[in-house]
C-alpha positions as CSV (number, residue, x, y, z in Angstrom):
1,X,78.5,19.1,229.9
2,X,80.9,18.3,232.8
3,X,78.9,20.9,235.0
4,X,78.9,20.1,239.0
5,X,76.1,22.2,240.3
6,X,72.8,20.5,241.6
7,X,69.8,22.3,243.0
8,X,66.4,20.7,242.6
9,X,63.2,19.6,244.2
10,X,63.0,16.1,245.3
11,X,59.6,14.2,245.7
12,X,57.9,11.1,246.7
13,X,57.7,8.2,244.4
14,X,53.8,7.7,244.0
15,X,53.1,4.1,243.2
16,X,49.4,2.4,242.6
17,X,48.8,-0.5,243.7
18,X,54.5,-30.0,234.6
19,X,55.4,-28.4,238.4
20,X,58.8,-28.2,239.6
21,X,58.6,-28.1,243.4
22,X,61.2,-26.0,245.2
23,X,63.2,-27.0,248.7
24,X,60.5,-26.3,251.0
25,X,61.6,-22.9,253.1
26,X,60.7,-21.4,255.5
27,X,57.1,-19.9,257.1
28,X,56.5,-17.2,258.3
29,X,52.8,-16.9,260.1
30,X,50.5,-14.2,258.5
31,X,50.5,-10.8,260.5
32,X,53.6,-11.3,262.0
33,X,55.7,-9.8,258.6
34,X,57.0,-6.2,258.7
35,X,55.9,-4.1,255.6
36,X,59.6,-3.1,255.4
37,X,60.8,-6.5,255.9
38,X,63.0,-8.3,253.2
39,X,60.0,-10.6,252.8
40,X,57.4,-7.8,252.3
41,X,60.0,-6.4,249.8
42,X,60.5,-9.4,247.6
43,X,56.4,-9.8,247.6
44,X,55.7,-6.5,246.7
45,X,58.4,-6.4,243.6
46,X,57.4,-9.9,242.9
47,X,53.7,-8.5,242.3
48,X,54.4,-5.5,240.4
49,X,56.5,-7.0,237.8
50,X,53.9,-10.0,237.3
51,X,51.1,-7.9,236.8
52,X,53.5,-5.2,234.5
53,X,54.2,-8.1,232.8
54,X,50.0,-9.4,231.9
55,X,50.4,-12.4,233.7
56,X,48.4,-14.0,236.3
57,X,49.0,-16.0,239.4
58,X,48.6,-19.0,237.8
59,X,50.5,-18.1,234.1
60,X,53.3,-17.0,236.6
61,X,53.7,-20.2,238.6
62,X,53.6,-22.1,235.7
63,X,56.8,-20.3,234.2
64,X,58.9,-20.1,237.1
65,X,58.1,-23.8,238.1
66,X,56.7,-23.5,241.7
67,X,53.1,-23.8,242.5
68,X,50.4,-21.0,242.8
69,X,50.1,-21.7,246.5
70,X,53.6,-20.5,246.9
71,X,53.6,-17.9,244.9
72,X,50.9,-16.4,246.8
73,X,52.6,-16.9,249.7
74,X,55.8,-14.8,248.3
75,X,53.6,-12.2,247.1
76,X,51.5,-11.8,250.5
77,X,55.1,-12.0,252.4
78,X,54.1,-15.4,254.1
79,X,57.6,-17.2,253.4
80,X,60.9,-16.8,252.8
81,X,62.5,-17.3,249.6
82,X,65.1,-19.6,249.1
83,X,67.9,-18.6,246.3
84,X,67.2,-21.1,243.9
85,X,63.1,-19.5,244.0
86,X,64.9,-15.7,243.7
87,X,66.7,-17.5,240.8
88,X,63.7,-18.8,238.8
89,X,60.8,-15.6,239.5
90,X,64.3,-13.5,238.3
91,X,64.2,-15.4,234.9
92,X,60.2,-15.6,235.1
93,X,60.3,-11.8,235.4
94,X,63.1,-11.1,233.0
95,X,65.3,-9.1,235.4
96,X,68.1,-9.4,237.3
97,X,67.8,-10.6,240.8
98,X,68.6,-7.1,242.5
99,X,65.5,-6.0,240.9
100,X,63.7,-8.0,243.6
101,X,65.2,-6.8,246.9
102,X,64.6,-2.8,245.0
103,X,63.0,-0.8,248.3
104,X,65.3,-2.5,251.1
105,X,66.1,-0.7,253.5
106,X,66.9,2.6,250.8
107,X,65.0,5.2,249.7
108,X,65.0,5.4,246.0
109,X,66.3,8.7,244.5
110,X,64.0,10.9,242.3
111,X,64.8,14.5,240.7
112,X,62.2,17.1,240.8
113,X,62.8,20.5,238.9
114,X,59.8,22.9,238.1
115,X,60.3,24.9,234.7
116,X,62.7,27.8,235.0
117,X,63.7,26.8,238.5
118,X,67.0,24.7,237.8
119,X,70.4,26.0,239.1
120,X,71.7,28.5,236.7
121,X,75.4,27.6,236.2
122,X,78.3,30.1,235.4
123,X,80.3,28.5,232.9
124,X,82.5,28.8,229.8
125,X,80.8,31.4,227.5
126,X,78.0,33.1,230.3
127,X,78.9,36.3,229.6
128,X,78.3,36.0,225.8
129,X,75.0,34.9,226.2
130,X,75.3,31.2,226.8
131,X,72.9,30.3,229.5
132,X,73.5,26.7,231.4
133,X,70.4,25.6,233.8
134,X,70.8,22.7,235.5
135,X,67.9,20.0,235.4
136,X,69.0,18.1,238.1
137,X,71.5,15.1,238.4
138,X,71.9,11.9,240.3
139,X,74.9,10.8,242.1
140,X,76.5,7.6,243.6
141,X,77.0,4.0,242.3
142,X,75.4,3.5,239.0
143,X,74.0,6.7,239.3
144,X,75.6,9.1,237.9
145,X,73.8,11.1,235.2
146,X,73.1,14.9,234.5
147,X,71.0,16.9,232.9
148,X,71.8,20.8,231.3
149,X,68.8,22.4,229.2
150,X,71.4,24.7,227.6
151,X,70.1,28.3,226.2
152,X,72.2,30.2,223.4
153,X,70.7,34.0,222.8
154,X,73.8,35.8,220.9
155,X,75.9,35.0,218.6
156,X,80.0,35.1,219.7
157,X,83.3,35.4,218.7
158,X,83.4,32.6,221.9
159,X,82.9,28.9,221.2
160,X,83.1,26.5,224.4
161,X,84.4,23.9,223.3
162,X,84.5,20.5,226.7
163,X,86.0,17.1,227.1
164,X,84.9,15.0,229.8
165,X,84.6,10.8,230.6
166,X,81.2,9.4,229.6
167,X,78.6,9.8,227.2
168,X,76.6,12.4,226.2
169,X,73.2,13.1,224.3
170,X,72.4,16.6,222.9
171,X,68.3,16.8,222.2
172,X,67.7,20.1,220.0
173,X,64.7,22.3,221.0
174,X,65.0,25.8,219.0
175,X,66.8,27.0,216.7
176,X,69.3,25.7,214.6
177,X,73.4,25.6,214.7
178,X,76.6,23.5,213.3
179,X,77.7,21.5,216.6
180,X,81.6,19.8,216.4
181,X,83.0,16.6,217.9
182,X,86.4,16.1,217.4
183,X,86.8,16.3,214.0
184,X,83.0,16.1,212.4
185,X,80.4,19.1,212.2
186,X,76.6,18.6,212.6
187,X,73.8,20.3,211.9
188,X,71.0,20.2,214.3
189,X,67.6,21.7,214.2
190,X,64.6,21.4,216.4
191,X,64.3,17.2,217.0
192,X,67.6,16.6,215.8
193,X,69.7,15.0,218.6
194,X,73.3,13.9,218.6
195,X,75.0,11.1,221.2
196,X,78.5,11.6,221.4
197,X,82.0,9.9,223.4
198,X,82.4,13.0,226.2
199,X,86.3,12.8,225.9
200,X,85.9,14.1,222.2
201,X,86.3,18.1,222.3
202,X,83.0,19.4,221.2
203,X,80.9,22.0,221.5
204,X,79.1,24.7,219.5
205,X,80.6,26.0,216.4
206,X,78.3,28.8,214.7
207,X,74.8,29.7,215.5
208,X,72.7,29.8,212.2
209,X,69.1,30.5,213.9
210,X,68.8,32.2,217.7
211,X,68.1,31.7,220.1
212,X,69.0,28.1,220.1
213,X,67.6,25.7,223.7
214,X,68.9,22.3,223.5
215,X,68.9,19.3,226.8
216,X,72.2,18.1,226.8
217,X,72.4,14.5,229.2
218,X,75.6,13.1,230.2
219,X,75.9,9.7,231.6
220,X,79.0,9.4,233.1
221,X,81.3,6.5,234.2
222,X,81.4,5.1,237.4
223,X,84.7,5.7,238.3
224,X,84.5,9.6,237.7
225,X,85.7,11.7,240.3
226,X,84.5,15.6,240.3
């Protein structure tokens, strides 16, 4: 919606716990590895995915090429990966190698916002009854997404109408109203949801059933300055 305003409760992340042989790296000797070491990183990731993914030590081994013994040992933090290893348990695991070194030395964002308890924003149409509550939104590099559960009570002779970069998803709740971009009209009703380009004016344009609640997300670009 191209709103600003963040105010929520952050929390912990709560988490559960043919042979091609590779240049030979590396050892570290057991007990000697720091849990927050780049090692202990890589083993942890490496073990998450493989067991998200069904597969066991041995299955494992055998798709990336090395041997079990090894990947034990880059599991249990006991050796240093070289890059053509990161390059092969990347394409084992199906992601991309980042994904491995996720936990390094960062502290992984998460957005926490109890019902009723977002930041209520002031915006275009407030006083006729439009009511903006902010969910919560992330910012930074690649990170850039918000989220607006958006409450409509009265009807108005006011229509907001908003243009910003990015992309945005409207997911109707209650109610039911004819919403424009650019030139097109929708109707949404409860389930109904409508992804649209953010630089295309849109925006209510009557209210048939009140009051209407709908989560409007906006992912927006990189590059986009508030």
């Amino acid at each position: 919606m191209g709103h600003a305003m963040t105010a929520a409760h952050t929390v912990e992340n709560i988490t559960t716990p043919g042979t091609v042989h590779d240049t030979e790296p590396r050892e570290v000797a057991p007990g000697n590895t720091d849990a927050g070491s780049l090692e202990a990183v890589i083993g942890v990731q490496v073990r998450t995915l493989r067991i998200n993914a069904g597969l066991s030590l041995s299955d494992m081994a055998t798709r990336v090429g090395i041997s079990k013994a090894m990947l034990s040992k880059i599991e249990n933090a006991q050796t240093s990966c070289s890059l053509a290893t990161l390059s092969r348990l990347s394409m084992g695991l199906d992601v991309p190698v980042s994904t491995l070194f996720r936990g390094a030395g960062t502290q992984r964002e998460s957005v926490y916002t109890p019902a009723g308890h977002g930041a209520h924003i002031v915006g275009r149409g407030t006083r006729a009854g439009h009511h903006y509550e902010m969910l919560g939104a992330l910012r930074g590099r690649h990170r850039r997404l918000e989220a607006v559960l958006v409450t409509l009570e009265q009807e108005s002779t006011i229509s907001p109408r908003f243009a910003h970069p990015g992309t945005e998803l409207l997911f109707m709740l209650e109610g039911d109203m004819v919403y424009t971009h650019d030139s097109s009209d929708y109707r949404l009703s409860p389930g109904d949801s409508l992804l649209l380009d953010g630089e295309g004016l849109h925006g209510p344009k009557s209210l048939t059933e009140l009051p209407i609640r709908f989560l409007a997300v906006t992912a927006y670009p990189d590059n986009h300055v508030e």
